[in-house]
C-alpha positions in Angstrom: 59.8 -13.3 183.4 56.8 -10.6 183.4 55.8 -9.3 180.4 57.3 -6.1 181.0 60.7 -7.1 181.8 60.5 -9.0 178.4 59.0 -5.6 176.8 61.9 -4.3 178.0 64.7 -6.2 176.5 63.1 -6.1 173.4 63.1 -2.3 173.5 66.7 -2.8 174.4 67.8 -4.9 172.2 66.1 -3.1 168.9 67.7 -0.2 170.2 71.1 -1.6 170.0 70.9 -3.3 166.9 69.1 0.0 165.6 72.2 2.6 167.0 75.0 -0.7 165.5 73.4 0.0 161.9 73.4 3.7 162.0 76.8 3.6 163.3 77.5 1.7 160.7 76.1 2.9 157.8 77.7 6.7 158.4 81.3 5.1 158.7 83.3 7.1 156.1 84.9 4.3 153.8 88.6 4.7 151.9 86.6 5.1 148.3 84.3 8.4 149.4 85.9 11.3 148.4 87.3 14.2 151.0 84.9 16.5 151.8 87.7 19.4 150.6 90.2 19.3 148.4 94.3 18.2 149.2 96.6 21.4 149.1 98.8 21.5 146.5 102.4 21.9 147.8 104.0 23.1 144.9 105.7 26.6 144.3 104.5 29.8 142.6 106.6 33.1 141.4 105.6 35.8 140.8 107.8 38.1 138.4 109.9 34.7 138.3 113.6 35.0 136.2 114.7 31.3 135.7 118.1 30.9 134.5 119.0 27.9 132.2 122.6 27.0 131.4 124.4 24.9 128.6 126.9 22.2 129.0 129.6 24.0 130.5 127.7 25.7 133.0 127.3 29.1 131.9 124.4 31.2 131.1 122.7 30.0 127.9 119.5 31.6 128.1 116.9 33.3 130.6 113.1 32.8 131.1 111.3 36.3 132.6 107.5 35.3 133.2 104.7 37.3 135.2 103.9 34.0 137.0 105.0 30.6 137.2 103.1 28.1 139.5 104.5 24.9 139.7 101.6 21.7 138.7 101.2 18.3 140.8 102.4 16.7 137.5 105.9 17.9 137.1 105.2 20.7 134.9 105.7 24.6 135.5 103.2 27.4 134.1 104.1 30.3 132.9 102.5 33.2 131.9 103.5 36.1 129.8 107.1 34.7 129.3 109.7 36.0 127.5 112.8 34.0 126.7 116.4 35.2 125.5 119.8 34.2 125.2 123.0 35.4 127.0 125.2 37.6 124.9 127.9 35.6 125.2 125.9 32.7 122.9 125.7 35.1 120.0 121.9 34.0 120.0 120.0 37.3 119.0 116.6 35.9 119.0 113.8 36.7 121.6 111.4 34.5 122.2 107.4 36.2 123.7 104.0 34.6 124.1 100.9 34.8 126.9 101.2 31.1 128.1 104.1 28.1 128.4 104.4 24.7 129.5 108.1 23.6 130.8 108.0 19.5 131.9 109.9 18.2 134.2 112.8 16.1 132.3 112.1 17.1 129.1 114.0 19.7 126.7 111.4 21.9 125.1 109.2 24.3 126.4 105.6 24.8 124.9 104.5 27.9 124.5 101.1 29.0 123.3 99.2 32.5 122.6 100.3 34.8 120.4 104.0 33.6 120.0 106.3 36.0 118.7 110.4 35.4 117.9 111.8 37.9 117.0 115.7 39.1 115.9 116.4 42.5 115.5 119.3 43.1 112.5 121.7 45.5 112.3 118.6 48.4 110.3 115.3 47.7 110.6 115.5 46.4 107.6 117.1 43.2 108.6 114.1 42.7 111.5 112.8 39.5 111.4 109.9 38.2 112.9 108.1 35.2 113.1 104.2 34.9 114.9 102.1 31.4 115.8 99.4 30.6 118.1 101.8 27.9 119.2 105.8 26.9 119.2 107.6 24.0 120.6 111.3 25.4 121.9 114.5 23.7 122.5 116.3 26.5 124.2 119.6 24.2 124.6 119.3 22.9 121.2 118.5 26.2 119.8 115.4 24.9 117.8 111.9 26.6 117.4 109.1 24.2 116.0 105.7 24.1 114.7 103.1 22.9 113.1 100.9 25.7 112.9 99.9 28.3 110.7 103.0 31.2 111.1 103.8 34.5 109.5 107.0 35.5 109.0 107.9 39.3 108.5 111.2 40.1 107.3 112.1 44.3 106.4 108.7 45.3 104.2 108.3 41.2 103.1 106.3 38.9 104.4 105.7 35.1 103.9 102.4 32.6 105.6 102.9 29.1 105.9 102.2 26.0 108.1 104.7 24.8 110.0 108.0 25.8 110.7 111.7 24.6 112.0 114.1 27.3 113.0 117.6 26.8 114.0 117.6 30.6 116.0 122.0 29.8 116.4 122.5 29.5 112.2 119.7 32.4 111.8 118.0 29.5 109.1 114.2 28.9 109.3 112.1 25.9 106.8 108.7 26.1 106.4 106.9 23.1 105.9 104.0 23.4 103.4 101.3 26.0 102.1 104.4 28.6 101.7 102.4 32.1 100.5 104.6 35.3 100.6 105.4 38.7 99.6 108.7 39.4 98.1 108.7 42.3 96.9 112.3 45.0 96.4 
């Protein structure tokens, strides 16, 4: 063999094994991450009106949000929601805040951000409302929970307190601990 036949495969050969490790060393592998991000199939509303009904398959209550995007974890956001129950459940209590959380499965909706109920009385003096940064609701159960600071105005009185259970079908709330108020005739 003359030397430059010999030069030659060498030249060759490093240039093979050269291109076989570059190859190699840009393969993508399963653990690198996509260079974009997966779409999210999940729905969105907007102006969304979902109906919820009780046991016997009638309308029970209604949830009226701006939006409503569905999560990839089973969950639905909402935001500024307002819930209220059907006339025919003798429920007069509205239900408002900016933000809520409804899981997939499970009975209570989280709302958050300036959470007002409210239940308007036959005079204004029989108005009752009740504000918290954040309330746990039961809509089928009829139970409003906290255990946050809430105010509670009812006619000209008004009562703080942390905590809270309502039952918004008996129209009786409980207030857990640090009770401050203003009764006053």
């Amino acid at each position: 063999m003359s030397p430059r036949t010999i030069t030659f495969i060498v030249f060759l050969s490093a240039g093979a094994i050269g291109s076989w490790y570059l190859a190699r060393s840009n393969a993508p592998t399963g653990a690198e991450e996509l260079p974009y991000t997966p779409v999210h199939r999940g729905y969105y509303l907007e102006q969304a009106r979902i109906l919820g009904t009780g046991e016997d398959g009638r309308l029970l209550y209604e949830i009226e949000a701006q939006h409503a995007e569905q999560q990839e974890d089973d969950r639905v956001e909402f935001t500024e929601v307002r819930i209220h129950y059907s006339p025919d459940s003798g429920v007069p209590w509205v239900v408002n805040a900016d933000q809520a959380t409804l899981r997939e499965g499970a009975p209570r909706i989280a709302l958050r951000g300036n959470v007002q109920i409210s239940n308007s009385g036959d005079s204004s003096a029989e108005d009752t409302e009740v504000r918290t940064p954040y309330l746990e609701l039961d809509p089928e159960r009829f139970i409003a929970e906290t255990n946050e600071r809430v105010q509670i105005r009812f006619g000209s009185r008004s009562v703080t307190a942390t905590g809270m259970l309502a039952s918004l079908n008996d129209d009786k709330i409980a207030l857990k601990s640090n009770i401050r108020g203003k009764i006053a005739p």
